[in-house]
C-alpha positions as a Markdown table, in Angstrom:
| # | Residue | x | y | z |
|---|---|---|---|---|
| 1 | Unk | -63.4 | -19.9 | -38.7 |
| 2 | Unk | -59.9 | -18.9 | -38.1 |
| 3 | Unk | -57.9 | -22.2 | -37.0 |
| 4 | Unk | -56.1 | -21.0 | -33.8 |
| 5 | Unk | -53.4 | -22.8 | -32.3 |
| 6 | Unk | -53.9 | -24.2 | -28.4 |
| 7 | Unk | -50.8 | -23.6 | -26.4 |
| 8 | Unk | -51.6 | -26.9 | -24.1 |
| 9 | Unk | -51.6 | -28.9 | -27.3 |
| 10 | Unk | -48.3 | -27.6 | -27.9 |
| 11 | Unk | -46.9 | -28.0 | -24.6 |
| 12 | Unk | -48.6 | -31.6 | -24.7 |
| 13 | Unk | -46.9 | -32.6 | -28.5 |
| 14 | Unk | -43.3 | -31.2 | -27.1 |
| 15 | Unk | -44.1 | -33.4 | -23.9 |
| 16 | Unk | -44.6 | -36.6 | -25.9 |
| 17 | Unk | -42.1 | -36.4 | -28.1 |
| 18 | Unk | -39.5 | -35.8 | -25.3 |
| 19 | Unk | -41.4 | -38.7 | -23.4 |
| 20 | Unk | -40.6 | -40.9 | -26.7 |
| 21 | Unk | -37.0 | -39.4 | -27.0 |
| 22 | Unk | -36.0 | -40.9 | -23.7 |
| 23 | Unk | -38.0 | -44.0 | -24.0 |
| 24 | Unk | -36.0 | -44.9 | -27.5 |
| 25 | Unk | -32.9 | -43.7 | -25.5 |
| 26 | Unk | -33.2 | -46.7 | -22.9 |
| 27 | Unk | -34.4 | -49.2 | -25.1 |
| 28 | Unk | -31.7 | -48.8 | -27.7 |
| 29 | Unk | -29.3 | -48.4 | -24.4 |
| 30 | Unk | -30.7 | -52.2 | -23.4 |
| 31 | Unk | -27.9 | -55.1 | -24.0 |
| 32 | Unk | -29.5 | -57.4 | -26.7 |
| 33 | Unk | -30.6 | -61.1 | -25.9 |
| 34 | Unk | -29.2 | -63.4 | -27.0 |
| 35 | Unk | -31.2 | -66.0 | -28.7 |
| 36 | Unk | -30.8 | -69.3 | -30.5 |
| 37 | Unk | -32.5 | -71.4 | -33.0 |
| 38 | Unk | -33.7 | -74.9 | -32.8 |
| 39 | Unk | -30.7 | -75.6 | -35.9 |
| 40 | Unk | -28.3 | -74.0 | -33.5 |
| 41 | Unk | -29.3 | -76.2 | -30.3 |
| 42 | Unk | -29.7 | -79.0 | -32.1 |
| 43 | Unk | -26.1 | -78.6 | -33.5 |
| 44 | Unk | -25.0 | -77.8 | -30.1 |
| 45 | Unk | -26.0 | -80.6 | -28.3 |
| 46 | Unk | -25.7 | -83.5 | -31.4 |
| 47 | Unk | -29.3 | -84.4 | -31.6 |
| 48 | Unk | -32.2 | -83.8 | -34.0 |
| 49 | Unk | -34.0 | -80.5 | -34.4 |
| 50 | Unk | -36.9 | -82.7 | -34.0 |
| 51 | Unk | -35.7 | -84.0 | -30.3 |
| 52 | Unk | -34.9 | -80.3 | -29.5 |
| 53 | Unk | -38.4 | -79.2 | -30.6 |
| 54 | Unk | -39.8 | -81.8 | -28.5 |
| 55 | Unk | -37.8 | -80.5 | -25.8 |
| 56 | Unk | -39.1 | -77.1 | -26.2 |
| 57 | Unk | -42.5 | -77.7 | -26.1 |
| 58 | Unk | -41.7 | -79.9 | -22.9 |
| 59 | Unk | -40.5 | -76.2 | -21.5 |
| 60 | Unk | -37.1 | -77.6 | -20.9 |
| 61 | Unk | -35.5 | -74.3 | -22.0 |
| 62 | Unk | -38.3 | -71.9 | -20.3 |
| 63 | Unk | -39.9 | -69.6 | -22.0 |
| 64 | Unk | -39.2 | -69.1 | -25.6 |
| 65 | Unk | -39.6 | -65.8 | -27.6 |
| 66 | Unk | -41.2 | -65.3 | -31.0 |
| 67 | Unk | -40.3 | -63.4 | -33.8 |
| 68 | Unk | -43.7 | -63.7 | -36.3 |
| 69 | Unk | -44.5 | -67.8 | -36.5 |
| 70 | Unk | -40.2 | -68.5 | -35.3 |
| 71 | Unk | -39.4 | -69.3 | -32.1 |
| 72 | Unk | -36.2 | -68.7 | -30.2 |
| 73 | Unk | -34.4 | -69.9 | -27.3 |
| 74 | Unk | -33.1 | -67.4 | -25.4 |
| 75 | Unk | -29.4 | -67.8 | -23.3 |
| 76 | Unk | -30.6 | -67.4 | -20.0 |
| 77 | Unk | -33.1 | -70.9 | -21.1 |
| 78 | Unk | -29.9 | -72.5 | -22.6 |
| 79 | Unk | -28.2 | -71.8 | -19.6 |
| 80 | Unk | -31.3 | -73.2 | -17.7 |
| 81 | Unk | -31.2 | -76.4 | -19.4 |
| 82 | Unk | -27.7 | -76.9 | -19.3 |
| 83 | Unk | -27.9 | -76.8 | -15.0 |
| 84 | Unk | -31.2 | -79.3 | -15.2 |
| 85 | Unk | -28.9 | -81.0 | -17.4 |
| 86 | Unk | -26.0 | -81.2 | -15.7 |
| 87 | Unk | -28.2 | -81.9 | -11.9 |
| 88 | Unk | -29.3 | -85.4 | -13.4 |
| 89 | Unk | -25.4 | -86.6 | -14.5 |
């Protein structure tokens, strides 16, 4: 059996790997979010990590984002609660 090569694999490879040349393209063209750790908020606003854990949980900063078993606040929740915040003084 003579192994022949399939031109419409080969047009289909070269098509994927320019698919996944512009796809790495735009995400490495994306601006970075900026995210915070409970240390870093706790620090920020003078209270405990525990009271800023608390307030996470509570979804006072929105949605968080995790990296493995971490979880990160990102600026646009900061910014968030920082408004709710600054509504109730």
């Amino acid at each position: 059996m003579t192994n022949t090569r399939n031109p419409t694999d080969d047009f289909l490879n070269a098509l994927a790997d320019l698919v996944a040349e512009k796809v790495i393209a735009k995400l490495d063209a994306r601006p970075q979010q900026e995210l915070y750790t409970i240390a870093e908020l706790a620090e920020r606003y003078g209270v405990s990590k525990d009271t800023i854990d608390r307030r996470v949980r509570d979804g006072r900063f929105g949605e968080i984002v995790r990296i493995g078993s971490k979880r990160r606040i990102t600026a646009d929740g900061v910014r968030h609660y920082d408004a709710m915040n600054k509504a109730r003084n």
